[in-house]
Short mmCIF file of the C-alpha atoms (twelve columns), coordinates in Angstrom:
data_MODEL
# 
_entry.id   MODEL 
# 
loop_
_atom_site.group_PDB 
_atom_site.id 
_atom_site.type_symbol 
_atom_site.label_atom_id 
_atom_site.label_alt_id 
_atom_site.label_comp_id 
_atom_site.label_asym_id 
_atom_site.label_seq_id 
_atom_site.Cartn_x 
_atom_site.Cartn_y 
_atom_site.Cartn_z 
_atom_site.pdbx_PDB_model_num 
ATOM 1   C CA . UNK A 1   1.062   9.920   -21.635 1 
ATOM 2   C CA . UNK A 2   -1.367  6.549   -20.646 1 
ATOM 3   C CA . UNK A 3   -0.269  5.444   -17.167 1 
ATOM 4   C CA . UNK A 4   -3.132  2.062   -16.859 1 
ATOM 5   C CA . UNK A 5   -1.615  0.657   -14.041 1 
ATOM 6   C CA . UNK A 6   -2.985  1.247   -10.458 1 
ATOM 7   C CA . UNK A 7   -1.176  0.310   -7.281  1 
ATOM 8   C CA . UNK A 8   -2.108  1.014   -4.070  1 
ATOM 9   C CA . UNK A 9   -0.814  -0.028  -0.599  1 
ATOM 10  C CA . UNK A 10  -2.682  -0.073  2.504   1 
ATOM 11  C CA . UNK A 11  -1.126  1.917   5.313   1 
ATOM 12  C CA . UNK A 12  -2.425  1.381   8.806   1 
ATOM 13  C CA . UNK A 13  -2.834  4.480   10.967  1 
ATOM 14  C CA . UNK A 14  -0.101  3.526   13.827  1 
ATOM 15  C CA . UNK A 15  2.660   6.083   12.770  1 
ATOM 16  C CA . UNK A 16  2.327   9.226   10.085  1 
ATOM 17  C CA . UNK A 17  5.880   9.001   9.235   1 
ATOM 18  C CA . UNK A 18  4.568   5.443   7.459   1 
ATOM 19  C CA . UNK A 19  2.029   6.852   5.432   1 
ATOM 20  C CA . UNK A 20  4.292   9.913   4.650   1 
ATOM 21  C CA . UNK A 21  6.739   7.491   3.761   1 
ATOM 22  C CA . UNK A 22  4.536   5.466   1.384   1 
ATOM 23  C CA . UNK A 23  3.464   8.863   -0.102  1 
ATOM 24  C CA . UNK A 24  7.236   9.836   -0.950  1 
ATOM 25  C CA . UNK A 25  8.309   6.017   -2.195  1 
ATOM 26  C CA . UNK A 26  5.449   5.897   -4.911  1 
ATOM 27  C CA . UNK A 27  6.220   9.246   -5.701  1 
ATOM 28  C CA . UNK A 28  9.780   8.277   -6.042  1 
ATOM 29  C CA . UNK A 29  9.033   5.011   -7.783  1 
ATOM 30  C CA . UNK A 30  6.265   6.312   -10.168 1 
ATOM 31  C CA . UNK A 31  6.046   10.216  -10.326 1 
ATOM 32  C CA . UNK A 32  3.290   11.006  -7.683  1 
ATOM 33  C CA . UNK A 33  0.960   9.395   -5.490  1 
ATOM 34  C CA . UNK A 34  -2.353  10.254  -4.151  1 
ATOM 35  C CA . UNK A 35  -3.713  9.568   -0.399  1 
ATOM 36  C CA . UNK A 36  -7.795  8.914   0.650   1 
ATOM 37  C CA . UNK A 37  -8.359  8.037   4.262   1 
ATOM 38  C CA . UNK A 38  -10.205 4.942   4.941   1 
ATOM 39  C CA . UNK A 39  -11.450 2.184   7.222   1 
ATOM 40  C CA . UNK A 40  -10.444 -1.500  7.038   1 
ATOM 41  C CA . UNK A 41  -12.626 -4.282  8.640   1 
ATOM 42  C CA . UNK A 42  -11.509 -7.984  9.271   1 
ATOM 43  C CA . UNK A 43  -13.023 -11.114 11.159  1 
ATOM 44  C CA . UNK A 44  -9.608  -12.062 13.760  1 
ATOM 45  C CA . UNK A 45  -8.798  -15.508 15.110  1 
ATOM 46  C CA . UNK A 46  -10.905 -15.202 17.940  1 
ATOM 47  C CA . UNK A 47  -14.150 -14.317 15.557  1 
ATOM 48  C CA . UNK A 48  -14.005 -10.833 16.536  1 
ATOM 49  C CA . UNK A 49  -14.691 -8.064  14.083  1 
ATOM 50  C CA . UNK A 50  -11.894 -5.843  14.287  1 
ATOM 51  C CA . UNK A 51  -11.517 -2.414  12.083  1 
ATOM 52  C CA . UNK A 52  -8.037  -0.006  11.762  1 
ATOM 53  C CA . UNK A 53  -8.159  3.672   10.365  1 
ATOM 54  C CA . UNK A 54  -6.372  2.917   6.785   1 
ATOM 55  C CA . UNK A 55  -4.437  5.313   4.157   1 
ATOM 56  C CA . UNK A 56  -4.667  4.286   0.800   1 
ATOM 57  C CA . UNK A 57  -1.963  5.593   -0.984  1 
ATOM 58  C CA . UNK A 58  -2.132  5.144   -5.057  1 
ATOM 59  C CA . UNK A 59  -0.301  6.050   -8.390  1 
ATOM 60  C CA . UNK A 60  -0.549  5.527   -11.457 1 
ATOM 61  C CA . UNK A 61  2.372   4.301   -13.761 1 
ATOM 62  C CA . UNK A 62  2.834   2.643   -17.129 1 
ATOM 63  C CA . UNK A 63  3.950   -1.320  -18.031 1 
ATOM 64  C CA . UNK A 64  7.662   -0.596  -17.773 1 
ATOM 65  C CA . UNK A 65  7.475   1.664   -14.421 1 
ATOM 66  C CA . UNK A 66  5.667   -1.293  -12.869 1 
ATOM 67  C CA . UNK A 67  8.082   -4.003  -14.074 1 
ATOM 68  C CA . UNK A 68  11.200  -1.615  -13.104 1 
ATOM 69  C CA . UNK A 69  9.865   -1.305  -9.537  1 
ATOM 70  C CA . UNK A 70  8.081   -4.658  -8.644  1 
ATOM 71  C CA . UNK A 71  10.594  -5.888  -6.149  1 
ATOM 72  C CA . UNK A 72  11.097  -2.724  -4.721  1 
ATOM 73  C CA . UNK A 73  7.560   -2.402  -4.030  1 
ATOM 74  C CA . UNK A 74  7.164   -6.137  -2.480  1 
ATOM 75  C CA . UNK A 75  10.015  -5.309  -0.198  1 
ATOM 76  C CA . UNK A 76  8.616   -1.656  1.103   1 
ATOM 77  C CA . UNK A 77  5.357   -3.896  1.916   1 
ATOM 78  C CA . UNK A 78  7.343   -6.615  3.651   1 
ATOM 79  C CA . UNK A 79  9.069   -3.491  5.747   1 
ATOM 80  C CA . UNK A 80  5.909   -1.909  6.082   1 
ATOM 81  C CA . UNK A 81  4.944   -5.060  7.344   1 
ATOM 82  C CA . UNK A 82  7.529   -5.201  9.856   1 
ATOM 83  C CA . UNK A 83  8.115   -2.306  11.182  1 
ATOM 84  C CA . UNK A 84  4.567   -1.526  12.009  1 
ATOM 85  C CA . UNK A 85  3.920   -5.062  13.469  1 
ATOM 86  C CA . UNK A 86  1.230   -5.752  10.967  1 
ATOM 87  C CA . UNK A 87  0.084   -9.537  9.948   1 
ATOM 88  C CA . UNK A 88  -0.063  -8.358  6.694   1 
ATOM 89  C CA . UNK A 89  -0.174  -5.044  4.473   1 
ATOM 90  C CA . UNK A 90  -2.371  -4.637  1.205   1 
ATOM 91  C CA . UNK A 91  -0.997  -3.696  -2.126  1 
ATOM 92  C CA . UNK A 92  -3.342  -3.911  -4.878  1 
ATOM 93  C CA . UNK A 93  -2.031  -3.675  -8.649  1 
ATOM 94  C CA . UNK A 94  -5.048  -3.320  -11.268 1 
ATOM 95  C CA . UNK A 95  -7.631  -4.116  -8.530  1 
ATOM 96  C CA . UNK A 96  -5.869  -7.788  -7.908  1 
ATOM 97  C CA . UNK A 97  -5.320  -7.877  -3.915  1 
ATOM 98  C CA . UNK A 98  -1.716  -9.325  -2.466  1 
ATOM 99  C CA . UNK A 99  -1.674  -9.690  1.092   1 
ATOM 100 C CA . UNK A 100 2.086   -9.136  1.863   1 
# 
């Protein structure tokens, strides 16, 4: 089985339960999900650089998987989004960036 699409969502460290979470809903969504810990830097409002310890949670899944699941994916990111007080969270499907 070919899986060639990629999506990943960008989990800021404020709560394990969120990353755990992400890590369980693209499992559920796509069949398994991988985790890498990261680092994300950004220039703020005020011109100050500003950096958050990042998960990057990723799976793999084929044309139909993606399709099936698109909405459901926008609206974990908008709750991500939300509930973690975030101006925005990352997802990233075949290496094009959506700030949600």
């Amino acid at each position: 089985m070919i899986k060639k699409n990629k999506v990943e969502i960008y989990v800021p460290v404020v709560s394990p339960l969120m990353f755990g979470n992400a890590i369980e809903t693209l499992s559920r969504m796509f069949g398994g999900a991988t985790l890498i810990d990261a680092r994300g830097y950004w220039i703020d409002d005020s011109n100050t650089m500003v950096n958050d310890k990042i998960k990057i949670v990723y799976s793999y899944c084929g044309n139909e998987e993606l399709a099936e699941n698109m909405q459901e994916l926008y609206g974990y990111c908008k709750t991500l989004k939300s509930v973690l007080k975030q101006d925005c969270i990352l997802l990233v499907i075949n290496n094009e960036a959506r700030f949600i």
